[in-house]
C-alpha positions in Angstrom: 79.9 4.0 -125.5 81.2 1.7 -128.1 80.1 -1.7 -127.1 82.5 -3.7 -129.5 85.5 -2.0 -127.8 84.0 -2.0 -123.8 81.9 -5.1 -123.9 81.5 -5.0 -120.0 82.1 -1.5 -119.0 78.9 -0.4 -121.7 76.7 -2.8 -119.2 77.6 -0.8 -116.1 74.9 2.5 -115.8 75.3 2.3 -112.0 77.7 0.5 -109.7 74.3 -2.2 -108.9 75.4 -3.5 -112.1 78.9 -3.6 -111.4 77.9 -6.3 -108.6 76.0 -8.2 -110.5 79.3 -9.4 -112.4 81.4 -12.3 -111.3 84.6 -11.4 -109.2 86.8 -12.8 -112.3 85.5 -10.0 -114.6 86.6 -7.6 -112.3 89.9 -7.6 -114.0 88.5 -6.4 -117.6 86.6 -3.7 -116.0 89.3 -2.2 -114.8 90.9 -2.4 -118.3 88.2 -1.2 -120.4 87.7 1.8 -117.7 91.1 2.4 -118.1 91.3 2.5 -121.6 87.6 4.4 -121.7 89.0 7.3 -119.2 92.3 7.7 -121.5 90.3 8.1 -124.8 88.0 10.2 -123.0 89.7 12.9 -121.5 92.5 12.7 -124.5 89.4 14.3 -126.1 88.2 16.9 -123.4 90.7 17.1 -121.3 91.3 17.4 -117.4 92.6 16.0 -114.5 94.4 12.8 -115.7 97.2 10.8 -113.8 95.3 10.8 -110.4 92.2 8.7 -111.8 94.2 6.4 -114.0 96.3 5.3 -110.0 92.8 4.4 -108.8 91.0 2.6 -111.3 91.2 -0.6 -109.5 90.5 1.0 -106.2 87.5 2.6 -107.8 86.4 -1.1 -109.2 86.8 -2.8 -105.7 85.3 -0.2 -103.5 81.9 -0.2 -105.9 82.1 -3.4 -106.2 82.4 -4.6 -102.4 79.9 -2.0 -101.0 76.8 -0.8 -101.5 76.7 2.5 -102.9 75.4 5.0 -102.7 73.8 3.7 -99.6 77.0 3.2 -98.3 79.0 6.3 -98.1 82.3 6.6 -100.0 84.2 10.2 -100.2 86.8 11.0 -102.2 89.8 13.3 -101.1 89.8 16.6 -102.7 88.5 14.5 -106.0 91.2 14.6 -108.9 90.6 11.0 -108.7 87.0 10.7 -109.1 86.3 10.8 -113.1 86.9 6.5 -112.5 83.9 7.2 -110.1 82.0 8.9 -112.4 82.0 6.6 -115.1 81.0 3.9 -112.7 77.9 6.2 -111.5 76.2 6.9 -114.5 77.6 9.1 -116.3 80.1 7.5 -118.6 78.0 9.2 -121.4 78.4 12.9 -120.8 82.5 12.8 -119.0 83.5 14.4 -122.2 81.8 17.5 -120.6 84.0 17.8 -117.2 84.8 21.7 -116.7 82.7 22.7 -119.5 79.9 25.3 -119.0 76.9 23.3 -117.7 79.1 20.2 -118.3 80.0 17.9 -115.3 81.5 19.2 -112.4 85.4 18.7 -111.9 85.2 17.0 -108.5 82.7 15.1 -106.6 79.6 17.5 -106.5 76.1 16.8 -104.6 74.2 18.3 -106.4 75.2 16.2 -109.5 74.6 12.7 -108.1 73.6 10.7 -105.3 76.5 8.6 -105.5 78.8 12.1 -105.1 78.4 11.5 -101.0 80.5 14.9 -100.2 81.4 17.9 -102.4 85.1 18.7 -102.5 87.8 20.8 -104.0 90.2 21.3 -101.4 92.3 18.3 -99.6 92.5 16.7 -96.7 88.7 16.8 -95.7 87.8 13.0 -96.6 88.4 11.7 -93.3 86.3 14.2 -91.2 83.1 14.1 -93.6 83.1 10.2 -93.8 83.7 10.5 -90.1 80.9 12.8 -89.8 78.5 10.4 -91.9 79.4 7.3 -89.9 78.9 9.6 -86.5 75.2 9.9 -87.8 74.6 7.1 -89.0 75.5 5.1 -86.0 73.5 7.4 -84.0 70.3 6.7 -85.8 71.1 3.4 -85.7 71.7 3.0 -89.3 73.9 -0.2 -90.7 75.7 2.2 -93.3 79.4 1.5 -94.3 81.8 5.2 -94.8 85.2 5.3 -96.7 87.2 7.8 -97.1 90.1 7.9 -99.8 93.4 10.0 -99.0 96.6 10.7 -100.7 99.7 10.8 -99.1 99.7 14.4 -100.5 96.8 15.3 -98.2 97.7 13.2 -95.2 100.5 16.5 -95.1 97.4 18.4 -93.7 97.2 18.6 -90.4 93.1 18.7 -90.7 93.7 14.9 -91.2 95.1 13.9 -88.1 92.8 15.5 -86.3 90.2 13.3 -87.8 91.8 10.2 -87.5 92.3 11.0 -83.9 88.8 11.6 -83.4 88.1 8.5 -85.2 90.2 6.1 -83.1 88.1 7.4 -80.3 84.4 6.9 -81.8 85.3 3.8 -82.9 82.6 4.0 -85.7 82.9 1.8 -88.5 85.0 3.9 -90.8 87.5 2.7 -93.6 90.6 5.0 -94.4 92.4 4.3 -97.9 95.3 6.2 -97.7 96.8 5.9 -101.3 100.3 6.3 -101.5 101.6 7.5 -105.2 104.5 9.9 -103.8 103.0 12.7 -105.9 100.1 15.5 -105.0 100.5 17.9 -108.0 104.1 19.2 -107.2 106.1 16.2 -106.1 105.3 15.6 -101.8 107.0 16.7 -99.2 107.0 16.2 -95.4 108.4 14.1 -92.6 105.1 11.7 -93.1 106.0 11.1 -97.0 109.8 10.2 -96.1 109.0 8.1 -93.3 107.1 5.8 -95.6 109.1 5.8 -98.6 112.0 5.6 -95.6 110.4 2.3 -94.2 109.8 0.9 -97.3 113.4 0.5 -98.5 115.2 1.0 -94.9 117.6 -1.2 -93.8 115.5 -3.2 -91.3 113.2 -4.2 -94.1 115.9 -4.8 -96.7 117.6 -6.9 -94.3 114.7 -8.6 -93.3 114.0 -8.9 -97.0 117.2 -10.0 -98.5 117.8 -12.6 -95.7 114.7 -14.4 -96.6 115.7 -14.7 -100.0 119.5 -15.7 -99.4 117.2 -19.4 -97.9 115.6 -19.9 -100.6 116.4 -20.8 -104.4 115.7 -18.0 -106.5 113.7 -20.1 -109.3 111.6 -21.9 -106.1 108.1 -21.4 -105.5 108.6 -20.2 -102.3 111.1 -17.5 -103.8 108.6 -16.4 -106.1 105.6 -16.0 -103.1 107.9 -14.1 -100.8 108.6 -11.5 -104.1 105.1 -10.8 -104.3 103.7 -10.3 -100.9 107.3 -8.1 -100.7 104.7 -5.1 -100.1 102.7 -7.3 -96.7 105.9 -8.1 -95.3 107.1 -4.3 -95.4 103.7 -3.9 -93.4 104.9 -5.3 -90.4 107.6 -2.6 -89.7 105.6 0.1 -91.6 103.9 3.3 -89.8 101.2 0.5 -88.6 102.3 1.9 -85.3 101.2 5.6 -85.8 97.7 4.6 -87.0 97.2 1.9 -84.8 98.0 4.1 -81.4 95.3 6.7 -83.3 92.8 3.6 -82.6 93.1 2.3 -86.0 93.2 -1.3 -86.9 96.0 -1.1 -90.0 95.9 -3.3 -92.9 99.0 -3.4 -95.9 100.6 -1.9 -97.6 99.1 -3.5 -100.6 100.0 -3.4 -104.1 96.7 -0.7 -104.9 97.0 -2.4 -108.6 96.4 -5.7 -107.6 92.4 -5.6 -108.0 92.0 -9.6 -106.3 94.6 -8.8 -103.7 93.0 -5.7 -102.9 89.2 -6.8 -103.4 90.7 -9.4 -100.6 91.9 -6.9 -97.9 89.1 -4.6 -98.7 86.4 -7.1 -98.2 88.3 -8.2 -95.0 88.0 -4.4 -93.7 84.2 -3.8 -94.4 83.4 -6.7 -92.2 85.9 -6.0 -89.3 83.9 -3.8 -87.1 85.3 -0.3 -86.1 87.8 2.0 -87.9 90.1 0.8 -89.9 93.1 1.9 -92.4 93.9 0.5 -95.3 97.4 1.4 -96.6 98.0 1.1 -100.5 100.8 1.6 -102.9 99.3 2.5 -106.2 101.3 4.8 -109.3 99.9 8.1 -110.8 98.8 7.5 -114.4 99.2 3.5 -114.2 98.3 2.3 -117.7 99.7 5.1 -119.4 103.2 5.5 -119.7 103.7 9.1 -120.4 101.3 10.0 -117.2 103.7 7.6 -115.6 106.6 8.8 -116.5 105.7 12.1 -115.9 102.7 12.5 -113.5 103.5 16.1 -112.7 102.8 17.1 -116.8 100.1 14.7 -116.7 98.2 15.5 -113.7 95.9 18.0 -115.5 96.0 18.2 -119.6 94.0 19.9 -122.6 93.1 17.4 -125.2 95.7 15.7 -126.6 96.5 12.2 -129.2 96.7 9.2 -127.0 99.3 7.8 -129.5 101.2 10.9 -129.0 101.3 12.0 -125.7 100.5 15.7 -124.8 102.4 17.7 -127.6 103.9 21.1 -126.4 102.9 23.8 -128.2 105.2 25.6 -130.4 106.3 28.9 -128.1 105.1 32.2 -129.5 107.6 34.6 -130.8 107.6 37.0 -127.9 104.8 35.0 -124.8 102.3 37.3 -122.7 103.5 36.4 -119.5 100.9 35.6 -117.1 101.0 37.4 -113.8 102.3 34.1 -112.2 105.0 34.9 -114.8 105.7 38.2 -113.4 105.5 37.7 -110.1 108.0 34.5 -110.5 110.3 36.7 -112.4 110.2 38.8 -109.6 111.0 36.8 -106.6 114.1 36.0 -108.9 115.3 39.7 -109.3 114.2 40.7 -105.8 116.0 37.6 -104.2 119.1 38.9 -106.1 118.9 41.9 -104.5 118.2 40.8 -101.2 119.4 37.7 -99.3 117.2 37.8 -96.6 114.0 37.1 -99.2 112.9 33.7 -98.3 110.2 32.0 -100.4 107.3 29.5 -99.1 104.7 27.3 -100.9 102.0 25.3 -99.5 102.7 22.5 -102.7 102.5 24.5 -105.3 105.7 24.9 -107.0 104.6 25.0 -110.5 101.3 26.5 -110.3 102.8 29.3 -108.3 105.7 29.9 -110.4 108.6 29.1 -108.4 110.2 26.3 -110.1 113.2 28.7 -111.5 113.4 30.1 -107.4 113.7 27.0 -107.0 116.3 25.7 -109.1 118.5 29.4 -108.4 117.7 29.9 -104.9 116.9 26.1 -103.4 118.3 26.8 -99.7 115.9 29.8 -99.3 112.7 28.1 -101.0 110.6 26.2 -98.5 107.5 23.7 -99.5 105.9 23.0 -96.8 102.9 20.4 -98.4 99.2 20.6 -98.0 100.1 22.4 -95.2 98.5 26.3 -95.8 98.2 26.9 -92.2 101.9 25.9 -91.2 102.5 27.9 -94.3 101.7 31.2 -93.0 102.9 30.7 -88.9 106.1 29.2 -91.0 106.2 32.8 -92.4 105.7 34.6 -89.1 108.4 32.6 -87.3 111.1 34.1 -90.0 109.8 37.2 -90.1 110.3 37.7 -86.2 114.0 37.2 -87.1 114.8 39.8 -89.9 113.9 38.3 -92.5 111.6 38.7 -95.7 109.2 36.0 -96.3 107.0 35.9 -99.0 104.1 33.3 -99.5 103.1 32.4 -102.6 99.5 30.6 -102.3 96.0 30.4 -104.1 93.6 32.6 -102.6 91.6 30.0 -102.3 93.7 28.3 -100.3 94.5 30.9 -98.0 91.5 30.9 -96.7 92.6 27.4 -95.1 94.7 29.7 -92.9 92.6 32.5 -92.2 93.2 32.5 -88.2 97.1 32.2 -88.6 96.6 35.6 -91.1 95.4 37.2 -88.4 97.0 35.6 -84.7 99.8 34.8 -86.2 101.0 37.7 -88.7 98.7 40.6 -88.5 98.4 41.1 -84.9 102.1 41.3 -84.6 101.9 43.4 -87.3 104.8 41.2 -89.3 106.4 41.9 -92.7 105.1 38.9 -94.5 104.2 39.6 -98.4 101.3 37.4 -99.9 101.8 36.9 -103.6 98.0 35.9 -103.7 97.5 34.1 -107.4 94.2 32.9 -108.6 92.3 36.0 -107.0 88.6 35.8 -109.2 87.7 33.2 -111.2 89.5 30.3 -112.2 87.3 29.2 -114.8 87.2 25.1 -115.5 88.0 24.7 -111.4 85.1 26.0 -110.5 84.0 27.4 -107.3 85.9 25.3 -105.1 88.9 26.5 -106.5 87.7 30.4 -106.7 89.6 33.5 -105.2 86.4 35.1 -104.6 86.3 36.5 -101.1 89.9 37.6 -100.0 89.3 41.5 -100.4 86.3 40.9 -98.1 88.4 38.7 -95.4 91.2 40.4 -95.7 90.1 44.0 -95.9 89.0 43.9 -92.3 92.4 42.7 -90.7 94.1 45.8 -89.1 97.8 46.2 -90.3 97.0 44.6 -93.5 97.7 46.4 -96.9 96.3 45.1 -99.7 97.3 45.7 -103.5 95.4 44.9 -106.5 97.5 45.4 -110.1 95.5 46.3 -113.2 98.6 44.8 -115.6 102.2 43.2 -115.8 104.3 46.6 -114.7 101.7 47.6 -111.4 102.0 43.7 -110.3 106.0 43.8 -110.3 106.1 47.5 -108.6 103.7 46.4 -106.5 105.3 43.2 -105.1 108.8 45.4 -104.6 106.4 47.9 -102.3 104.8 44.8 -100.4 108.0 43.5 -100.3 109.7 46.7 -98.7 106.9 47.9 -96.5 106.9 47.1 -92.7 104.1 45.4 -92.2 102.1 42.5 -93.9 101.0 43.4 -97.1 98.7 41.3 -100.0 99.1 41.7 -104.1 96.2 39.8 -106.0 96.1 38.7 -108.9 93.8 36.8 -112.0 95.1 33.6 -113.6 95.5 35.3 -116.4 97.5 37.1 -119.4 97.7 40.7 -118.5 97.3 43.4 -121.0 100.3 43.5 -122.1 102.0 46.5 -120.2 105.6 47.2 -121.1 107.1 45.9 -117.4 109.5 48.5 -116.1 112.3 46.2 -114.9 113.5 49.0 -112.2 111.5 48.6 -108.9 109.8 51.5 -107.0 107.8 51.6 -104.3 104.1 52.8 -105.0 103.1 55.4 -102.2 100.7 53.5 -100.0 96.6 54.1 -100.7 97.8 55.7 -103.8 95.3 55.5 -107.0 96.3 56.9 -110.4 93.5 58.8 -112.9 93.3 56.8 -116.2 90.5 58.8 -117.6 88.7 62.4 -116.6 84.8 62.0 -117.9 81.6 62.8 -116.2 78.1 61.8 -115.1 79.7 58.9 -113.2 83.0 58.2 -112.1 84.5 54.6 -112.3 86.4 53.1 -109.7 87.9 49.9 -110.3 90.0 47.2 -108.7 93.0 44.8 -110.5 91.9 42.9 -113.1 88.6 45.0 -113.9 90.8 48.2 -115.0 90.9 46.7 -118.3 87.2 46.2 -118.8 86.0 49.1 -117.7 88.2 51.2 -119.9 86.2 50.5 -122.6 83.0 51.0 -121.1 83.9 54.5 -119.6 84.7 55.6 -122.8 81.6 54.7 -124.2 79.7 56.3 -120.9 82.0 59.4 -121.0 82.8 58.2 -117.5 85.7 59.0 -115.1 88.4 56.3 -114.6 90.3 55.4 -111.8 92.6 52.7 -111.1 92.4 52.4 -107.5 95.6 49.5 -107.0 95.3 49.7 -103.4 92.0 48.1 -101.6 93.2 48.7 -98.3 94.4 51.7 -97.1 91.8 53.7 -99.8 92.8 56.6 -101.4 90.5 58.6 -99.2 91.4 61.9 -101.1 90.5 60.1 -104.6 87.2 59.2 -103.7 86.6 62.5 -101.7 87.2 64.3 -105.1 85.3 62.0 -107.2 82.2 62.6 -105.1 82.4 65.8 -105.3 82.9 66.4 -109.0 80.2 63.3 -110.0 76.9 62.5 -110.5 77.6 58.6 -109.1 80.4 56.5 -108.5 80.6 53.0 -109.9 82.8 50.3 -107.5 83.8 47.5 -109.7 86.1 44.3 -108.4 86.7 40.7 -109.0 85.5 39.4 -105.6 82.2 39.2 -103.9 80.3 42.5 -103.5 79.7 41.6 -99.7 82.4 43.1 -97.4 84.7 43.7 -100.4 86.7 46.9 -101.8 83.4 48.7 -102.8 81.7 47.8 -99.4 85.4 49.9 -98.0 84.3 53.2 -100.8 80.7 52.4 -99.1 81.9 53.0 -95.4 84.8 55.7 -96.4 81.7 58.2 -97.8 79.4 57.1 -94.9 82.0 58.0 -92.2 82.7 61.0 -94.1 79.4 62.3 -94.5 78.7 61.8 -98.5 75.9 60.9 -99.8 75.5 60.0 -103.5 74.2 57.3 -105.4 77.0 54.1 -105.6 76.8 51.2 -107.7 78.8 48.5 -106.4 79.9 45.7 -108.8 81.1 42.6 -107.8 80.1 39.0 -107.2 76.7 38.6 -106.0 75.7 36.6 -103.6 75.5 33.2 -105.8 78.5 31.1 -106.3 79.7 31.0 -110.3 79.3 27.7 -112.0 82.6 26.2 -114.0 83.1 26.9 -117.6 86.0 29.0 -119.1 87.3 32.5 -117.1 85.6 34.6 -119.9 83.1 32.2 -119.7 82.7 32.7 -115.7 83.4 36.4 -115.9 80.3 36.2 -118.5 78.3 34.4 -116.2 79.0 37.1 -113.3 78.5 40.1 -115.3 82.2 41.5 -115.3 82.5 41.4 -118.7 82.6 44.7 -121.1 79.1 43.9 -121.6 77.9 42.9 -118.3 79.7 46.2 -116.7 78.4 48.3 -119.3 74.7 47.0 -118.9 74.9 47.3 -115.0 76.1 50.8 -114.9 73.7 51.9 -118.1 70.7 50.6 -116.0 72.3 52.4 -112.8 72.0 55.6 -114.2 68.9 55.2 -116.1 66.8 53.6 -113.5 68.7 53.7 -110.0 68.7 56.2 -107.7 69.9 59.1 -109.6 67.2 58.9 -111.8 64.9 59.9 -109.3 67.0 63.0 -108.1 66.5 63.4 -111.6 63.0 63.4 -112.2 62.7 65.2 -108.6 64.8 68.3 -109.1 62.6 68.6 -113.0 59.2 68.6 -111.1 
């Protein structure tokens, strides 16, 4: 760290040093931490606008207690890289969501200061809730905090915490940081009634009279503008936290490091729990971030002086399968006015922004809210009409129970347009689709679809879409091969697979996004190829044949091996009575680091390579090579 340009913030390897400064210098920390976390992620990259609304937060909360003795956890963690600066590792943030770089949230494993790992919201308040429960019954004198966003207080996860906290009455501090923005811009009753309160008429009136008594230019005028924020306090959702059990301080301007070092201090010391409301801005101290926090909330490197840059578009883009399936929803909802579309906040990252702008009266966000999302789903399909979810698969594991209670065992036409199935890449394994073929495969009533390019994900979605029951497409963050997309829908017959390549020795099957991959290898193996496209129901007479004509079959998927489509091939030959040797390939049981996707898919063997050098080793040393050496002898 250049010590010329951060004179203060290159003295600060842990947050011990940070209190060893005078309160004054506070302000210049926050500066030069600012200005440090803009040059360095302008160079690497990453989440951006959330960390620049909490530098001063950050500051005060180090500063005040004593980490990492106390505990202080960070809500889903966007807004941590401040945090990690401050804990030691100023020197190697350049490498957040590299391979073997630093990881992109709050991470245990990584540092003692990293109290809770997280990923997903809305889990802040029950782990520091958690921590103070223990330490108070081991009769430690440890301090917990938990930080929020308005975004996450949608959940209803945190509710339930801050119920439970009002009645343990442990010694718990809730930040809830208000910056109106989560990625997509937030929703929800509970984001309206504060921005509601804040310029309603009661306060305004309460405002404005105050003023009208005083000279504009007087002193007093001037006080009564800037503790405008306190004042709002009184009339403020003080009530709802405060009947939780919650002694509620603010709202307070979260920029404002010696007002809120003030309020801060005043909380640690009050005994019991306590929430601290805050107003702060995503991307504060950069305009661009601030003037548009949804660009800015994660960005590839990019000139500080210039702002991200959009790329020049390509001639003729290779639409992503978000693409597709968002070009879908458009043409199907066209066709049919009963399609109604939901999003548990993620508008953009879904690709519903045009179904949005075409179609706004039949597009629901419901927030941080995946649960809700799903029974939301159930409720309209009971009354004739077509909902499609649109959600991360690692997020839909937030609502596993409603999946099942809600929509499977009423056996309810509700289409899943499951994105991020696999690796993510940079997001790591917080953010993974891993493991929805293995939770979802056991659900009765479910069907579940897995394209291997651009035109199976569009037919695919139309057959969801159409068949009577709930039904599940995943698919990769990724460019697709680059299929020529048939813009006519038709149905695919249900547990249908399709022959891509007749061989022998061993016979491929494979799952979505690992049709492309093992093309190659199965022509260098001489090897069947199936695309299977549908996980659940099998294609029962596929497999059947296969076995029958082959040495081996070879399972291969992008999800865990554990309970996932090849575990389904396993238990379809077992019930049928055939036995041969099966390779299933998948991830094992080990979660996969950060890094790029081809990275990652490196790192799990699912590349050409990796496939390859499984199956070669299979067949050279598994199983069959016994029968081999058995039937010679």
């Amino acid at each position: 760290m250049n010590t010329q340009l951060y004179p203060l913030l290159s003295t600060i390897e842990t947050p011990a040093d940070l209190r060893c400064l005078d309160e004054e210098s506070l302000i210049e920390v926050a500066d030069e931490l600012r200005r440090f976390l803009i040059e360095s992620v302008a160079t690497s990259g990453g989440h951006f606008g959330a960390g620049l609304g909490c530098v001063e937060l950050t500051v005060a909360l180090h500063f005040l207690y004593e980490t990492p003795h106390d505990r202080i956890v960070w809500d889903v963690g966007h807004q941590a890289y401040p945090h990690k600066i401050l804990c030691g590792r100023a020197g190697s943030i350049t490498t957040i969501k590299k391979k073997q770089g630093l990881a992109p949230f709050p991470k245990r494993e990584e540092s003692e200061y990293d109290t809770f790992g997280t990923g997903h919201s809305s889990t802040s308040i029950s782990a520091a809730l958690g921590m103070a429960a223990a330490s108070a019954a081991k009769g430690e004198d440890r301090k917990c905090v938990a930080v929020i966003g308005d975004g996450a207080m949608t959940a209803g996860m945190a509710y339930e915490a801050l119920n439970h906290g009002g009645d343990l009455d442990n010694n718990l501090l809730v930040v809830l940081n208000e910056n109106q923005m989560s990625i997509s811009p937030n929703v929800g009753a509970m984001t309206k009634m504060l921005g509601r309160l804040m310029s309603g008429p009661t306060v305004t009136g309460i405002r404005e009279r105050s003023k009208s008594m005083m000279r504009r230019d007087s002193r007093t005028w001037r006080f009564m503008s800037r503790w405008e924020e306190h004042v709002k306090g009184m009339v403020m959702p003080s009530t709802l936290f405060e009947e939780l059990g919650f002694n509620y301080l603010g709202p307070i301007d979260g920029h404002d490091l010696s007002t809120l070092v003030r309020t801060i201090r005043t909380a640690r010391d009050v005994e019991g729990p306590n929430l601290l409301h805050i107003i702060t801005e995503k991307g504060k101290g950069y305009t661009p971030a601030e003037e548009d926090p949804i660009k800015y909330h994660a960005v590839g490197p990019f000139d500080p002086e210039k702002g991200v840059v959009a790329k020049p578009a390509a001639a003729e883009p290779a639409p992503t399968y978000t693409d597709v399936f968002g070009r879908w929803l458009c043409d199907m909802a066209e066709q049919d006015d009963s399609l109604m579309a939901i999003t548990p906040a993620m508008r953009e990252g879904s690709g519903l922004v045009e179904f949005h702008q075409r179609f706004p009266e039949r597009y629901f966000d419901v927030g941080i809210a995946e649960q809700h999302s799903v029974t939301l789903a159930a409720g309209m399909a009971c009354e004739d009409v077509h909902p499609v979810v649109a959600i991360y698969s690692t997020f839909l594991q937030r609502a596993y129970d409603q999946l099942i209670h809600d929509v499977a065992i009423q056996n309810l036409p509700v289409l899943f347009a499951i994105d991020r199935a696999g690796l993510v890449g940079p997001d790591g394994p917080t953010h993974a689709g891993s493991f929805d073929l293995s939770f979802m495969r056991c659900i009765p009533n479910m069907v579940i679809m897995a394209p291997s390019d651009e035109n199976e994900c569009r037919q695919m979605l139309y057959t969801g879409f159409r068949h009577k029951g709930p039904a599940a497409v995943r698919y990769p963050r990724d460019t697709g091969p680059g299929a020529e997309i048939d813009q006519a829908m038709q149905e695919i017959p249900i547990g249908s697979s399709r022959s891509l390549r007749k061989g022998s020795g061993a016979a491929i099957l494979a799952f979505g996004s690992m049709v492309q991959p093992c093309r190659q290898v199965a022509a260098q193996l001489g090897a069947t190829l199936i695309d299977m496209r549908f996980v659940k129901p099998l294609d029962r007479q596929a497999i059947a044949d296969a076995a029958a004509t082959h040495e081996a079959l070879v399972t291969v998927e992008e999800n865990a091996v554990a309970g996932g489509a090849g575990s389904g091939v396993n238990e379809l030959l077992a019930a049928e009575g055939i036995t041969l040797p099966v390779l299933n390939i998948g991830f094992e049981d080990r979660y996969i680091q950060h890094g790029t996707r081809e990275e990652c898919l490196h790192l799990a063997g699912l590349d050409t390579e990796g496939i390859q050098r499984r199956i070669e080793s299979f067949l050279r040393d598994g199983p069959l090579a016994g029968i081999r050496r058995n039937a010679v002898s």
